[in-house]
C-alpha positions in Angstrom: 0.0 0.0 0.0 1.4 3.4 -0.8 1.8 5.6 2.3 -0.2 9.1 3.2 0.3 11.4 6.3 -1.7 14.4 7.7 -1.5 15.9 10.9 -4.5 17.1 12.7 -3.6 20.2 15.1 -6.6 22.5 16.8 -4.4 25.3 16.3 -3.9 25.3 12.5 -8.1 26.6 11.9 -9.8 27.3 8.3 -12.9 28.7 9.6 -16.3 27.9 11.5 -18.5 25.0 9.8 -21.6 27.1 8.1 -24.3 25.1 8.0 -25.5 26.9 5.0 -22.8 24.8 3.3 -25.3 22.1 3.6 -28.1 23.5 0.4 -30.0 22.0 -1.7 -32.2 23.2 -5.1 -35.7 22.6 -5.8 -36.2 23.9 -9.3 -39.3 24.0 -11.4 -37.9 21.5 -14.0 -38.6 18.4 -14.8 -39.7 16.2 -11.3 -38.2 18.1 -8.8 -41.0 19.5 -7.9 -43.7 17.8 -9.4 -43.6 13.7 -8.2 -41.0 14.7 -6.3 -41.4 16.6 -3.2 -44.9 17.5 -4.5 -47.7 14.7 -5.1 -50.8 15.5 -3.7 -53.1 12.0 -4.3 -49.6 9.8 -3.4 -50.5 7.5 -0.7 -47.7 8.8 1.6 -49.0 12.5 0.5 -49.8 14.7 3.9 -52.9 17.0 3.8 -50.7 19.5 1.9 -49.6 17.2 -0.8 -46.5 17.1 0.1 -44.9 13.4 -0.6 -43.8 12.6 3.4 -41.3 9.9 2.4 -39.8 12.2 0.8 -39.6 14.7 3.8 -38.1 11.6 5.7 -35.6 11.2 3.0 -34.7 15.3 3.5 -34.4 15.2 7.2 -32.2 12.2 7.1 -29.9 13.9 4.5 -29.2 17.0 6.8 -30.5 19.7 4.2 -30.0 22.8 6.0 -31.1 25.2 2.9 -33.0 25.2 -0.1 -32.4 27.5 -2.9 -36.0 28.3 -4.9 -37.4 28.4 -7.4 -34.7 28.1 -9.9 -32.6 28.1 -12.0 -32.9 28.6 -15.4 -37.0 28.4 -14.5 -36.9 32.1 -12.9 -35.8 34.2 -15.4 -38.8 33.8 -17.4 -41.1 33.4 -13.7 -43.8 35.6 -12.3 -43.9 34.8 -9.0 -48.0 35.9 -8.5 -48.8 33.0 -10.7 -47.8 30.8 -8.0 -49.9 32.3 -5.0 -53.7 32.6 -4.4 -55.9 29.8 -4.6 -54.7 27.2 -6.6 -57.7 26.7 -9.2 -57.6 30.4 -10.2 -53.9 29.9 -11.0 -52.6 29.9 -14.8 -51.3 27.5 -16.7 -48.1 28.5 -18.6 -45.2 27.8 -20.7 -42.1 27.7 -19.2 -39.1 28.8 -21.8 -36.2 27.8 -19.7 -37.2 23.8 -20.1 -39.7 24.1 -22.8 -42.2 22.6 -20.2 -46.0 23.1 -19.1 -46.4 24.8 -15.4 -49.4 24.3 -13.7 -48.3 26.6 -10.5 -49.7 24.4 -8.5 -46.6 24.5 -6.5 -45.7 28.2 -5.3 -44.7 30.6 -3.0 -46.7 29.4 -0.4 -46.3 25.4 -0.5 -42.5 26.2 -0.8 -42.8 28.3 2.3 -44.4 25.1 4.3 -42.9 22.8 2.6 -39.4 24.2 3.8 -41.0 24.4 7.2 -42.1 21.2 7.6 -38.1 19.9 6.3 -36.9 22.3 8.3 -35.0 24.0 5.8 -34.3 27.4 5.4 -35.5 29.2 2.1 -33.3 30.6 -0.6 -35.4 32.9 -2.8 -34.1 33.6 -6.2 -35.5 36.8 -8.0 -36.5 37.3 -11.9 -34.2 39.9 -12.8 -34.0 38.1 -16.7 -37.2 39.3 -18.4 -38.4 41.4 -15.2 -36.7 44.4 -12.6 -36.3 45.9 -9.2 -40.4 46.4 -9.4 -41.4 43.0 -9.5 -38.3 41.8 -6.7 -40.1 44.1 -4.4 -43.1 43.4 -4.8 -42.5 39.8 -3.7 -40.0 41.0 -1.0 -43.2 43.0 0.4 -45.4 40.0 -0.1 -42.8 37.7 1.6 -41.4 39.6 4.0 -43.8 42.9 5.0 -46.2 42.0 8.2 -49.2 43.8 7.1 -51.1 46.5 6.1 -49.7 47.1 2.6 -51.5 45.7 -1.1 -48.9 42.8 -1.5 -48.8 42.2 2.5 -52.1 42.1 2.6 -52.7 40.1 -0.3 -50.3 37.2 1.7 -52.4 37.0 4.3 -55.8 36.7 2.5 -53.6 33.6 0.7 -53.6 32.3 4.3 -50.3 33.1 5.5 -50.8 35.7 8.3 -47.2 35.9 9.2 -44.6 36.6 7.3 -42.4 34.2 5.8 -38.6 36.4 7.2 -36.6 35.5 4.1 -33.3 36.5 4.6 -31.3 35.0 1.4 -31.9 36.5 -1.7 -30.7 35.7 -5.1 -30.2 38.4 -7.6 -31.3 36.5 -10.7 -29.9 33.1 -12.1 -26.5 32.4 -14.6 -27.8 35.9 -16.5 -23.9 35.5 -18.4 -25.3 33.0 -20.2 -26.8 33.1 -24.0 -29.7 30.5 -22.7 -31.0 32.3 -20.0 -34.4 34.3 -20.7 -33.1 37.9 -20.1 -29.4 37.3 -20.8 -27.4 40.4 -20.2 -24.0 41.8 -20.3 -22.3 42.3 -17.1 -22.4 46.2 -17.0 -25.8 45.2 -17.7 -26.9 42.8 -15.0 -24.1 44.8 -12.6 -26.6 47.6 -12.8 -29.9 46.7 -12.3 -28.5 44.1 -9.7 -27.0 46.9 -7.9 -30.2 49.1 -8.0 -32.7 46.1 -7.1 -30.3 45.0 -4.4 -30.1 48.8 -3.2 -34.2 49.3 -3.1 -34.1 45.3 -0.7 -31.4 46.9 1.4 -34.1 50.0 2.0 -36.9 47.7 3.0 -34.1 45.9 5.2 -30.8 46.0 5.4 -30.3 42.6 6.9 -31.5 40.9 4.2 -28.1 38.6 2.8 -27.9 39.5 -1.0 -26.0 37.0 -3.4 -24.7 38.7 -7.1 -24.7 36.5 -9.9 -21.1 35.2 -11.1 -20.4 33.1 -13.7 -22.6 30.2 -14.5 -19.4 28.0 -15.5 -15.2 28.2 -15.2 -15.1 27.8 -18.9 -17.7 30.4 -20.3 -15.5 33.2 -22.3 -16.6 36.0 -19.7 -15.0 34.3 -16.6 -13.8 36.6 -13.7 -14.5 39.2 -15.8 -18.1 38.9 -15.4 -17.6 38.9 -11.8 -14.9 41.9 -11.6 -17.4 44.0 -13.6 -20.5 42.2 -11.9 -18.6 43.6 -8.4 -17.7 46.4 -9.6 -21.3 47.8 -9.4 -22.9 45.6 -6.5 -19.8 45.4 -3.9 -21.3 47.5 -1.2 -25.0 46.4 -1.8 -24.5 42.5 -1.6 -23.2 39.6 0.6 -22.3 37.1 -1.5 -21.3 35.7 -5.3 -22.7 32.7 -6.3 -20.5 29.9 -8.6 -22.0 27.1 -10.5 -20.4 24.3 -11.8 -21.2 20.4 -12.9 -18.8 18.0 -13.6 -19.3 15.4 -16.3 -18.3 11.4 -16.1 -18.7 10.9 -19.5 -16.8 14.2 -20.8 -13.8 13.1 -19.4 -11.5 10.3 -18.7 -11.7 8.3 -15.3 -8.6 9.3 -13.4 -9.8 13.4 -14.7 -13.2 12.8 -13.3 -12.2 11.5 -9.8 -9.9 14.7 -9.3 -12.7 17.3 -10.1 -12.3 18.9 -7.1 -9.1 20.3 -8.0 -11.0 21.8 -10.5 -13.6 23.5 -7.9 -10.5 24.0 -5.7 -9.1 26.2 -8.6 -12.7 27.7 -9.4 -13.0 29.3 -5.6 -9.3 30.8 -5.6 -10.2 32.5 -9.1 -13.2 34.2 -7.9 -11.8 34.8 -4.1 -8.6 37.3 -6.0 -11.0 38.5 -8.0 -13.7 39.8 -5.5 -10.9 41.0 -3.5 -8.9 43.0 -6.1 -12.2 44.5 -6.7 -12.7 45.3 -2.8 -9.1 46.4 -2.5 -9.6 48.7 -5.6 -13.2 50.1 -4.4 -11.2 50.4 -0.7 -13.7 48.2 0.8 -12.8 46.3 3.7 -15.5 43.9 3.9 -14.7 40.1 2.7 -17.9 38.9 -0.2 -18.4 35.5 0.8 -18.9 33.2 -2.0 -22.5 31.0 -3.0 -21.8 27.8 -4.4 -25.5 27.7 -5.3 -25.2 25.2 -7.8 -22.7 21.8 -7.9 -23.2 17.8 -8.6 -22.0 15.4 -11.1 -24.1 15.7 -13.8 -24.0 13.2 -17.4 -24.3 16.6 -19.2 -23.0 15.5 -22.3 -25.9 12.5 -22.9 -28.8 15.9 -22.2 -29.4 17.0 -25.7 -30.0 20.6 -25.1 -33.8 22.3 -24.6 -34.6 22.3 -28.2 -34.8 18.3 -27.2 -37.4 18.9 -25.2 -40.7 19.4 -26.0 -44.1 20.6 -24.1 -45.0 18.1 -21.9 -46.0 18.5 -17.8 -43.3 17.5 -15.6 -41.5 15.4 -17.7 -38.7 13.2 -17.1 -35.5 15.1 -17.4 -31.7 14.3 -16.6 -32.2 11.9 -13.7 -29.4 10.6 -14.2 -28.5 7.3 -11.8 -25.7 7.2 -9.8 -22.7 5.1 -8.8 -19.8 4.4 -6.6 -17.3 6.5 -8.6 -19.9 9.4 -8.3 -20.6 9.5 -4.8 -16.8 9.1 -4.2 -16.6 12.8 -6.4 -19.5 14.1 -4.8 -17.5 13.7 -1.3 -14.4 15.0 -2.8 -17.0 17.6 -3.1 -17.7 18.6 0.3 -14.7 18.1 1.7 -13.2 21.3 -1.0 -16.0 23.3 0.3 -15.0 22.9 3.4 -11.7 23.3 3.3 -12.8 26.9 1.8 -15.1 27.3 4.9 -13.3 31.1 5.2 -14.9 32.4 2.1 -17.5 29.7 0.9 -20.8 30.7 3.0 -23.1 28.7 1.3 -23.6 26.2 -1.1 -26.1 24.4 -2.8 -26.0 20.6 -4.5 -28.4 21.1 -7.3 -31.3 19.4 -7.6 -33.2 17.8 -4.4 -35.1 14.9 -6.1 -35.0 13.1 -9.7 -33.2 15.9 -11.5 -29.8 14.6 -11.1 -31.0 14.4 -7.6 -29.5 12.3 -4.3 -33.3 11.3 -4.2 -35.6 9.4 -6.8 -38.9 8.9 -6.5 -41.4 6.5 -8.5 -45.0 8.6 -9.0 -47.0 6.8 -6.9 -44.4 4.7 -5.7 -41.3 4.5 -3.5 -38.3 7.2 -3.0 -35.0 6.1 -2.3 -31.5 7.0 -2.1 -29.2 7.3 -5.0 -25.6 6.8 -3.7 -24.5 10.3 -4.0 -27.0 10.9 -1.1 -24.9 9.3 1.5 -21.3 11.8 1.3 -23.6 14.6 1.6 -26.0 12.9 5.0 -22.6 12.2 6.5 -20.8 15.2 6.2 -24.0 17.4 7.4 -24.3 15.2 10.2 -21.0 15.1 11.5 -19.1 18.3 10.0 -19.5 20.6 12.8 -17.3 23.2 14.7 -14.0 24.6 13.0 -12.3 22.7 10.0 -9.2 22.3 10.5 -6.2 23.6 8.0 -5.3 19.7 6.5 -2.4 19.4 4.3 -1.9 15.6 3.1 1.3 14.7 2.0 0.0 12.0 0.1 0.9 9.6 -3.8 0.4 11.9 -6.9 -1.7 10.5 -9.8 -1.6 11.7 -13.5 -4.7 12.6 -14.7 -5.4 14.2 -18.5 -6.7 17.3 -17.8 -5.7 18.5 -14.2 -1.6 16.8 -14.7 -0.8 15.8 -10.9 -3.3 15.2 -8.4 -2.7 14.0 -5.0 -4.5 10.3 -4.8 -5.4 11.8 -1.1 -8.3 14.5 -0.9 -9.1 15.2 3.1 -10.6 18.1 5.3 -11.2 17.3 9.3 -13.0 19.2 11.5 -12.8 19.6 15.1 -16.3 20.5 17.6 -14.7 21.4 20.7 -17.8 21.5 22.7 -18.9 18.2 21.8 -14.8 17.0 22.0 -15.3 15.5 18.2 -13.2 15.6 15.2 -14.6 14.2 12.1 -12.1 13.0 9.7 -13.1 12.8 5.7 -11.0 11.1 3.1 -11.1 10.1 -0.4 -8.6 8.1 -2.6 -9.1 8.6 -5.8 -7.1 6.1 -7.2 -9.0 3.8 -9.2 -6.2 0.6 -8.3 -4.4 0.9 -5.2 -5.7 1.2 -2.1 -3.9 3.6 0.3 -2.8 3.6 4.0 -3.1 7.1 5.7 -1.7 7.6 8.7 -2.8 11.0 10.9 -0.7 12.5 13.2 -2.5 13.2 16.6 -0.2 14.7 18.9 -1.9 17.3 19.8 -5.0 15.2 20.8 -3.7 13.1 23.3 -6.3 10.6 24.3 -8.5 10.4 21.1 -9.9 7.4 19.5 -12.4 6.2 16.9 -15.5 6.4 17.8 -16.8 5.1 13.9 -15.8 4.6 10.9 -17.7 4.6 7.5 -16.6 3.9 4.0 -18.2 3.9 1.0 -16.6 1.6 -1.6 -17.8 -1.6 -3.7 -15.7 -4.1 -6.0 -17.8 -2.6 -8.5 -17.4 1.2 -9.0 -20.1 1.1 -10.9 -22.8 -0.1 -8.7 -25.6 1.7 -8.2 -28.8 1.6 -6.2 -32.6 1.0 -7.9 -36.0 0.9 -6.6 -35.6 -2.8 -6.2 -32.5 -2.7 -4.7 -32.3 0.6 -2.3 -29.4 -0.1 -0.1 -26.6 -1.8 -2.4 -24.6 0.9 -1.7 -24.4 2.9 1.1 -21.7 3.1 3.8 -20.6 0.4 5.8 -19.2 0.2 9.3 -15.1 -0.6 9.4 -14.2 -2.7 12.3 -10.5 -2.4 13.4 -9.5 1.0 13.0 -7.9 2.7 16.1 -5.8 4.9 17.1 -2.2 3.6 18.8 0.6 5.8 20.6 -1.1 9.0 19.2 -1.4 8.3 15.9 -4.5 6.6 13.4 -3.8 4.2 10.8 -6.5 3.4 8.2 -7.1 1.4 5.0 -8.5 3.7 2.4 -9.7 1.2 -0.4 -9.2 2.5 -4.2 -12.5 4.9 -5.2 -13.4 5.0 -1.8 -14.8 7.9 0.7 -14.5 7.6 4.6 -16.0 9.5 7.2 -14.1 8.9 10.7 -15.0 10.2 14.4 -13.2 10.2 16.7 -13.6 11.3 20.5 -11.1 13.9 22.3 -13.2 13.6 25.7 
C-alpha cells in the first residue's frame, strides 16, 4: 500500500463549519417539484400534498437550505402565478425547459414545505425578463407584516405571518446566451445593484447573493464577476458559482480529481472579489455561494430544443454510482476546506433531476448513492475545520496533470470533544494507508468509521434494490501511541469520528 500522512492540530483553523454549506435546489424543472417533493393523491402524500417519504428522506440527508425556485426556470417566472388559490392559477409555458407549469406548486407550498423539512429558504428573483419592481413586490409580499397591497394580499392567501426570508438571489446564470433575459455584465451589474439597493431600504439585513459566472469555462469568466462587483460590492453579501462535472466528458482518473477543479474555481473568484474590494477600498470580505454543484452526465442531455411541451416530464435523472458518490465527497470536503470564504452552497437538484433522491409517481423514493457523502458530512461536520495538508501519492490525470490520490478536510467540535475525519482516494487501483498525526490530541480514539466503496465502481442503487450501496461500518480502526492508521480502499470515501473527551 502506498503511504499518506496528515496531521491534525486545533491550532492550524480554516474557519467555522456554516451550516448553509449544507443547500439544496428545488427547481421547477422536470420532477423536482412535481412527483418529487410535491404529489398530492400519493398515498404517503400529507394534507398539503407534500410526498412525506420524501420529507423523511430530506431530514435524514441534513438539508439545511434550499435555494427556490430556480434556475434557469426564474428568469422567465412571475412569481404571482404561484400564489392565491390554486384553481384560479394559470397555466403556462415555461421557456427555460420548454415545459408546461401548472403553478400548482408556489410561494406558499414552498414556504411550508421548507417548514415542515426544516430548511431554510433561498429565494431567487427574476431579474431576466423582469426588474427591481417585480423583486419588491414579492420581498413586500414575503417579508412585510401587514397592512400594505402585496402584504395584505399574503395573508388573505392564508399566511398571516410573514415568511422572514433572509437570502436572496439576484437572478440566475444571467452570463449566459440561454438564460431568458441574458445580459452583459455592466448590464446585469446595474440593475442588480439598483434592485439589491431598493431590498437593502426595505431591510438591510437581508443577505444579498450577485450573480457570477454560471461555469469556469464560459469566455466572460472573472471578468463577469470583476465588472458584476464592480457595481454591487457595497450592496451584496455574496457571489454565487456554478459548476457540474461530467463522467462521461472526461477520462476516469480526470473525473475523480474534479475537485481540483472546484478548488481552482474558488481561488479564481476569491482574487478577483478581493482585487475589486481592494480597488473600491472596501474592507468587507464577499463571501462566495456555491448555489449550484453535482456530477451531472451533461453531455448525454441533448439541449432544450430536445425537449418538447409536456408537464413534468422526465429530465436528466441521471442514476448514480460508486465513482460518483466518491466525487461528490471529494466535493464537500473542497467546500470545506474553503469554509473562510465559501458561505453557502447548494447541490443542485433535491429529487429526480440529477437528484440524491428518486422517487417512482406513486411509488417509492429512495436514495441514490450520492445521497450518503452529503448525509454524512451534514451530520458530523460541525465546529471549525481544521487547516489539512496531506502529503499523500500523486496521480496523473489528463486534464488537471498531478493530483494527490489523497483529498481530506477534518473538523474539530470542541464542545462536543469530536473531530470528524473525511478522506477520499481517488485512485482507481491501489488502495492507500493514511496515517494522521495526533499529537496534539492526546487521548483520542475512533469512535466510527464509514466507507463507501464496492468491488464494482459502478454499482448503483434502484427501486428494487435501495441499499446496495451505502456506507458500511469498518471494524479495526484505532488509534495507537497518538497516531491513526486506516485502510483507504481504491475509489473510496471515509468518514471517521473520533472522541477527544
Amino acid at each position: 500500500m502506498a503511504p499518506a500522512r496528515l496531521t491534525l492540530e486545533p491550532g492550524f483553523r480554516i474557519g467555522a463549519v456554516d451550516r448553509r454549506l449544507f443547500g439544496s435546489f428545488v427547481e421547477h424543472m422536470g420532477r423536482s417539484v412535481y412527483t418529487g417533493v410535491f404529489e398530492p393523491g400519493h398515498p404517503l402524500a400529507d394534507a398539503d400534498g407534500f410526498r412525506t417519504d420524501v420529507l423523511d428522506l430530506v431530514r435524514e440527508m441534513g438539508v439545511t437550505m434550499v435555494r427556490y425556485p430556480g434556475g434557469n426556470f426564474v428568469s422567465n417566472y412571475r412569481w404571482e402565478d404561484g400564489v392565491g388559490p390554486a384553481e384560479d392559477r394559470p397555466t403556462r409555458l415555461d421557456l427555460a425547459w420548454r415545459s408546461i407549469e401548472s403553478n400548482a406548486f408556489g410561494l406558499g407550498e414552498f414556504m411550508a414545505w421548507a417548514q415542515k423539512a426544516g430548511v431554510e429558504p433561498m429565494m431567487a428573483l427574476n431579474l431576466g425578463t423582469r426588474g427591481t419592481a417585480e423583486a419588491l413586490d414579492l420581498l413586500e409580499y414575503a417579508n412585510h407584516p401587514g397592512g400594505t397591497a402585496r402584504s395584505e394580499q399574503r395573508r388573505a392567501h392564508g399566511a398571516e405571518d410573514p415568511y422572514g426570508v433572509r437570502l436572496w438571489c439576484l437572478g440566475n446564470e444571467l452570463d449566459g446566451p440561454w438564460q431568458m433575459g441574458h445580459k452583459t455584465a455592466h448590464e446585469y451589474g446595474r440593475l442588480a445593484a439598483e434592485t439589491a439597493r431598493a431590498m437593502k431600504r426595505f431591510d438591510p439585513g437581508l443577505q444579498l447573493v450577485a450573480c457570477g459566472s454560471s461555469n469556469a469555462y464560459i469566455d466572460t469568466f472573472a471578468s463577469w464577476e470583476a465588472t458584476v462587483l464592480e457595481h454591487t460590492y457595497p450592496f451584496v453579501d455574496y457571489i454565487s458559482l456554478h459548476a457540474y462535472y461530467d463522467p462521461s466528458g472526461t477520462d476516469e482518473d480526470s473525473f475523480l480529481a474534479s475537485a481540483t477543479e472546484m478548488d481552482r474555481m474558488i481561488d479564481d473568484v476569491v482574487a478577483t472579489a478581493d482585487h475589486v474590494g481592494a480597488r473600491l477600498r472596501d474592507r468587507r470580505r464577499i463571501k462566495l455561494s456555491f448555489d449550484e454543484w453535482n456530477v451531472w452526465y451533461q453531455s448525454r442531455f441533448g439541449g432544450e430544443h430536445s425537449l418538447d411541451w409536456e408537464a413534468a416530464p422526465r429530465l436528466i435523472e441521471d442514476v448514480y454510482d460508486v465513482k460518483d458518490a466518491v466525487v461528490v465527497g471529494s466535493l464537500l470536503i473542497t467546500l470545506l476546506r474553503h469554509a473562510d470564504r465559501v458561505g453557502a452552497a447548494c447541490q443542485a437538484q433535491l429529487a429526480n433531476v440529477i437528484g440524491p433522491i428518486l422517487t417512482e409517481p406513486g411509488g417509492r423514493a429512495w436514495r441514490q448513492t450520492t445521497f450518503h457523502p452529503f448525509a454524512q458530512t451534514a451530520r458530523y461536520a460541525r465546529g471549525t475545520v481544521l487547516r489539512v495538508e496531506p502529503d499523500s501519492p500523486v496521480l496523473e490525470t489528463e486534464k488537471y496533470g498531478e493530483v494527490p490520490a489523497l483529498w481530506a478536510t477534518a473538523t474539530h467540535d470542541e464542545a462536543r470533544g469530536e473531530i470528524a475525519l473525511f478522506a477520499v482516494n481517488r485512485d482507481r487501483t491501489a488502495p492507500l494507508t493514511l496515517s494522521v498525526d495526533l499529537a496534539a490530541f492526546p487521548g483520542a480514539r475512533v469512535v466510527e468509521h464509514l466507507l463507501l466503496a464496492d468491488d464494482d465502481p459502478r454499482a448503483t442503487n434502484t427501486a428494487e434494490q435501495p441499499d446496495r450501496v451505502r456506507p458500511r461500518a469498518v471494524d479495526g480502526t484505532k488509534t495507537d501511541d497518538r497516531r491513526l492508521t486506516v485502510e483507504l480502499p481504491p475509489v473510496s470515501w471515509s468518514m471517521i469520528r473520533l472522541t477527544t473527551a
